[in-house]
C-alpha positions as CSV (number, residue, x, y, z in Angstrom):
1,X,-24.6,-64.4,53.3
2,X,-22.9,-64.3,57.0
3,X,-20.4,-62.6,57.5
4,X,-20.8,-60.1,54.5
5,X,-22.4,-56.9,54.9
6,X,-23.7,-55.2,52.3
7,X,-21.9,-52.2,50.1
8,X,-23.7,-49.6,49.6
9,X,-22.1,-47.2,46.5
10,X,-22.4,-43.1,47.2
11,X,-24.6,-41.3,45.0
12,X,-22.5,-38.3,43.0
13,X,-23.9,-35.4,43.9
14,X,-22.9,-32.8,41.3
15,X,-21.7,-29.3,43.1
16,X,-24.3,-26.6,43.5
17,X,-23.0,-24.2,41.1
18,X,-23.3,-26.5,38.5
19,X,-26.8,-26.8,39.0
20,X,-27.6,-23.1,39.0
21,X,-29.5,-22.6,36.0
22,X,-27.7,-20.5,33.4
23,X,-29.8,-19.0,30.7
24,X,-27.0,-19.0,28.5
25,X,-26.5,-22.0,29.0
26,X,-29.4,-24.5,29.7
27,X,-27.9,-27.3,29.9
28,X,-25.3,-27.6,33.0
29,X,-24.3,-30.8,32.2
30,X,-22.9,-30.0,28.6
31,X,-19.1,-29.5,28.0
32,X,-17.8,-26.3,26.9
33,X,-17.5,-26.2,23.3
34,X,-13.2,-26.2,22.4
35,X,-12.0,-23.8,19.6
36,X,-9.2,-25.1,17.8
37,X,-7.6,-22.7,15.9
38,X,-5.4,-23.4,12.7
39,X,-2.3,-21.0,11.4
40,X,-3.1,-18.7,8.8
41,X,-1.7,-19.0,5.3
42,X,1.2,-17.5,5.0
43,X,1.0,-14.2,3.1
44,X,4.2,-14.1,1.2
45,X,4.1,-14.6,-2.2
46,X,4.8,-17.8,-3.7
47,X,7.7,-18.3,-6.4
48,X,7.2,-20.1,-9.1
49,X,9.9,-21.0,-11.5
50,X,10.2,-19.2,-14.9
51,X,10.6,-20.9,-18.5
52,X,12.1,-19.3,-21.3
53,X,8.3,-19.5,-22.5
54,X,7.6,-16.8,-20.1
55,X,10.5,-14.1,-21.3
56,X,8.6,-11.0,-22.3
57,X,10.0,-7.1,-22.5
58,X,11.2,-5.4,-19.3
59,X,12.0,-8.9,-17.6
60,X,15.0,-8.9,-15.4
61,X,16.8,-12.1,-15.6
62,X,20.6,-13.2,-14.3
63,X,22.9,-15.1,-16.9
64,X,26.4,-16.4,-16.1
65,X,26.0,-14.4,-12.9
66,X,25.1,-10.8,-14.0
67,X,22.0,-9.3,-14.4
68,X,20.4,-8.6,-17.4
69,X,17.1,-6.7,-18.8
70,X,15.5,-8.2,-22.1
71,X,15.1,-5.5,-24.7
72,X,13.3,-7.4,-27.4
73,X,12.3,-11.0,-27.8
74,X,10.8,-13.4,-30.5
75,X,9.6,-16.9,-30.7
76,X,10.5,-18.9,-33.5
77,X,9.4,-22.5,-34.3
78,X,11.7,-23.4,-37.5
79,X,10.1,-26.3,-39.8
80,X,12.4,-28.4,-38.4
81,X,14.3,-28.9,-35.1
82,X,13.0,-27.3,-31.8
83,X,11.3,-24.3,-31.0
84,X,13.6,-21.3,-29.4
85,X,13.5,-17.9,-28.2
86,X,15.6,-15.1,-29.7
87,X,16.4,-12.5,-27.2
88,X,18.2,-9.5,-26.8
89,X,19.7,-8.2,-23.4
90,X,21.2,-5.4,-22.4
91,X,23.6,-5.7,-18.8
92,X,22.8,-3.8,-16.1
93,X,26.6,-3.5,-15.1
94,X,28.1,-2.9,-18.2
95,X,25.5,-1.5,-20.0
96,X,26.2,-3.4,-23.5
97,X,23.8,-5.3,-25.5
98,X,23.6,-8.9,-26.4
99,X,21.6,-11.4,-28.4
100,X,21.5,-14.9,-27.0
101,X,18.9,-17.4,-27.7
102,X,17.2,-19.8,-24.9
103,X,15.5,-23.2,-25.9
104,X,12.1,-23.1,-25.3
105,X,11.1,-24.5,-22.2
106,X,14.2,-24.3,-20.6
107,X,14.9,-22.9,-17.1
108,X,15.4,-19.0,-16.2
109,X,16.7,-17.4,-13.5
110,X,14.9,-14.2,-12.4
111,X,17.4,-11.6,-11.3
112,X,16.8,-10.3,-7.5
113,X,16.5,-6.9,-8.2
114,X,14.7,-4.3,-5.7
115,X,13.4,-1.3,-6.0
116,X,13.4,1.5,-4.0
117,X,12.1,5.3,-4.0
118,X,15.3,8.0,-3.3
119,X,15.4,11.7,-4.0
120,X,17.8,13.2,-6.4
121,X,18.8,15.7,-4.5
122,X,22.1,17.2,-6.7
123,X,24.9,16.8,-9.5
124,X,28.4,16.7,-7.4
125,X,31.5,16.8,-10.0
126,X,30.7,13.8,-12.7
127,X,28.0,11.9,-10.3
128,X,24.3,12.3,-9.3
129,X,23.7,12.1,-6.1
130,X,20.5,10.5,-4.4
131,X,19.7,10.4,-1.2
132,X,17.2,7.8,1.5
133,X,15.0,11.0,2.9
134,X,14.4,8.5,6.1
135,X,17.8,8.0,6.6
136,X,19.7,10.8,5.0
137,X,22.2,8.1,2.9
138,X,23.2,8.6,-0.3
139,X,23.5,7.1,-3.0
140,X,25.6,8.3,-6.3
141,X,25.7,7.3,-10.2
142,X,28.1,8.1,-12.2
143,X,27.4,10.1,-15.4
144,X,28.1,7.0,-17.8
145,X,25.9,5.3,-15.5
146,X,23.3,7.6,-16.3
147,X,23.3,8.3,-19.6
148,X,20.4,10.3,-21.6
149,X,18.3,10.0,-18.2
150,X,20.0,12.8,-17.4
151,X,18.2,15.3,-19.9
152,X,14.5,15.2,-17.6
153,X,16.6,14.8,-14.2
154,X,15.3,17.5,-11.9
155,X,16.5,18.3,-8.2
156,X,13.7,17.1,-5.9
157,X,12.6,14.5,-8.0
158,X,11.8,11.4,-7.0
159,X,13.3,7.9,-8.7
160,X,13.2,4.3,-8.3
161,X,16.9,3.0,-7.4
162,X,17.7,-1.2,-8.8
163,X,19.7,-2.7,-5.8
164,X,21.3,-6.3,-7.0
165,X,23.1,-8.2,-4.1
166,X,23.3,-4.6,-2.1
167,X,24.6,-2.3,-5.1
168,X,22.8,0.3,-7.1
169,X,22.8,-0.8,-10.8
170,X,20.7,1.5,-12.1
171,X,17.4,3.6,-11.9
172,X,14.4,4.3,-12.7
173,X,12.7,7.7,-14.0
174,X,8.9,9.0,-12.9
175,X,6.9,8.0,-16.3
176,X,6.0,11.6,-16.5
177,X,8.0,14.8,-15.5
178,X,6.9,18.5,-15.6
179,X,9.5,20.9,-16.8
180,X,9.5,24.6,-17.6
181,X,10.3,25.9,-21.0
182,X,13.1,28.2,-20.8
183,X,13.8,28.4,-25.0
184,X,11.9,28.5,-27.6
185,X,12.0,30.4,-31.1
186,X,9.7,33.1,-30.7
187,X,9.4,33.2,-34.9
188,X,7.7,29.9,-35.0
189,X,4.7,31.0,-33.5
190,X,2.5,30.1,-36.8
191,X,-1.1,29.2,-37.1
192,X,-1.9,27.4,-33.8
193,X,-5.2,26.2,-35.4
194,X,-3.1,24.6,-37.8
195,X,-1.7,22.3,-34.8
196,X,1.8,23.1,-36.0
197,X,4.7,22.1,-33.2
198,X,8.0,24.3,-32.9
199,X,11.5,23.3,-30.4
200,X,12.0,24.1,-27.0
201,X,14.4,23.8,-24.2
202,X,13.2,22.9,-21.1
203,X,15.1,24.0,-17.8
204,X,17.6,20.3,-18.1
205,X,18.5,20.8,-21.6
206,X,16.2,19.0,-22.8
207,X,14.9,19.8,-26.5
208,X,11.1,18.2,-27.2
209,X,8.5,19.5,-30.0
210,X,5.7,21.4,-28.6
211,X,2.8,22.6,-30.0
212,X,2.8,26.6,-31.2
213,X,0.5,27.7,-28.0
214,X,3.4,27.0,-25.8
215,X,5.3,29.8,-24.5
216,X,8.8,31.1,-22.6
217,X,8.2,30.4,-18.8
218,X,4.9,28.0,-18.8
219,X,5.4,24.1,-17.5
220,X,4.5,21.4,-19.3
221,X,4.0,17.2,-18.9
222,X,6.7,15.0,-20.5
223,X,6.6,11.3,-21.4
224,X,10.2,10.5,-20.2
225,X,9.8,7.2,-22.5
226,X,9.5,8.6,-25.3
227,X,10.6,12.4,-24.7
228,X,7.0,13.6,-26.3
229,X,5.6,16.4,-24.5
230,X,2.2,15.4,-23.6
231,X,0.0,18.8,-22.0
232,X,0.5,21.9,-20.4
233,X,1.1,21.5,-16.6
């Protein structure tokens, strides 16, 4: 047609370097592959509510805002009427012992207690002291606080503290302690084949059976749950 010239479109001419043949890649023309990466899961642990189903010995729960430890437990399911749980607590403040029964099913709170490893380092007047070897801080119970854990306390020995909302409520001893025998009635020696026992004191005061082998000055393995001596160290 007059008048009209004739458009002519350019050719794309791809730039040299991405004709160079790669041997990694053969194909020049192919779009680089895109890595999407996704978060990882989180690695806290998740909570999950607790039911009065779930009480068991040892668990710390909080009721009426205190925390409590359940001593003993039972699950009754009566003829008639609904199931319960008989429970009974002891506070970690106060120390006393309670029975209280829960309905089964219904809600518990878990107590927020932590745990955390300090020395007992020494006895100052009426409290034992413990102290954060990172940090140097101490940390003190008092006697009634205490109680009979005191017979397998050593100096140097390390304990689990229980922090509730930042105060020490109690602790915890090492399942098994070596102590020395400092006492023991040398005219009980007997028939050791007979696998007689005899008392001794150990170097805390404390008095446990042992068997007749055992003698003044050697070190022997105690169950601090049950105050049975368990070997020779």
């Amino acid at each position: 047609m007059a008048g009209i010239s004739a458009f002519k479109c350019p050719r794309f001419r791809p730039p040299t370097s991405a004709l160079a043949f790669n041997s990694s890649n053969p194909n020049p023309f192919r779009l680089p592959q895109l890595r999407i990466s996704f978060p990882r899961r989180s690695t806290f642990p998740r909570v999950y509510a607790l039911t009065s189903n779930d009480i068991k010995v040892g668990l710390n729960i909080e009721v009426d805002g205190s925390p409590w430890k359940v001593i003993e437990f039972l699950h009754v399911k009566p003829g008639k009427g609904a199931a319960f749980v008989r429970t009974t607590l002891r506070n970690f403040l106060t120390g006393n012992s309670v029975e209280k029964t829960f309905r089964a099913g219904s809600k518990i709170e878990v107590a927020d207690i932590n745990k955390e490893t300090k020395q007992y380092t020494y006895k100052d007047g009426a409290q034992y002291v413990f102290m954060d070897l990172n940090t140097y801080e101490e940390y003190r119970l008092n006697e009634a606080d205490v109680g009979d854990k005191s017979k397998w306390l050593k100096e140097g020995m390390d304990c689990n503290l229980l922090f509730w909302n930042g105060k020490v409520i109690d602790f915890e001893l090492p399942i098994t302690v070596k102590l020395k025998v400092v006492e023991v009635d040398p005219g009980l020696r007997g028939d050791t084949a007979q696998g007689g026992s005899k008392p001794a004191t150990l170097d805390t005061g404390a008095v446990v059976s042992v068997p007749l082998f055992v003698d003044i000055g050697q070190e022997i393995m105690v169950d601090t749950r049950t105050g049975q001596y368990m070997s020779r160290a």
